[in-house]
C-alpha positions, 0 to 999 in steps of 0.5 A: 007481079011487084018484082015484074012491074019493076023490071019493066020500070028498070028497062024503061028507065034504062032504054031512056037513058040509053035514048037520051046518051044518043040524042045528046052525043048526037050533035057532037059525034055522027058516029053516035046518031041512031041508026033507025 
């Protein structure tokens, strides 16, 4: 359960990280706007 749990938290972080990389490149380059 504890290893789970911290994958979980892992992928999460990375995820945001991932999201966060985006938003702010974003403004700079168009190429890096979220395709959503």
């Amino acid at each position: 359960m504890g290893n789970e749990t911290k994958g979980l938290r892992e992928l999460s972080r990375q995820e945001l990280a991932d999201n966060a990389t985006k938003v702010f490149a974003g403004p700079t380059s168009h190429h890096s706007w979220p395709s959503k």
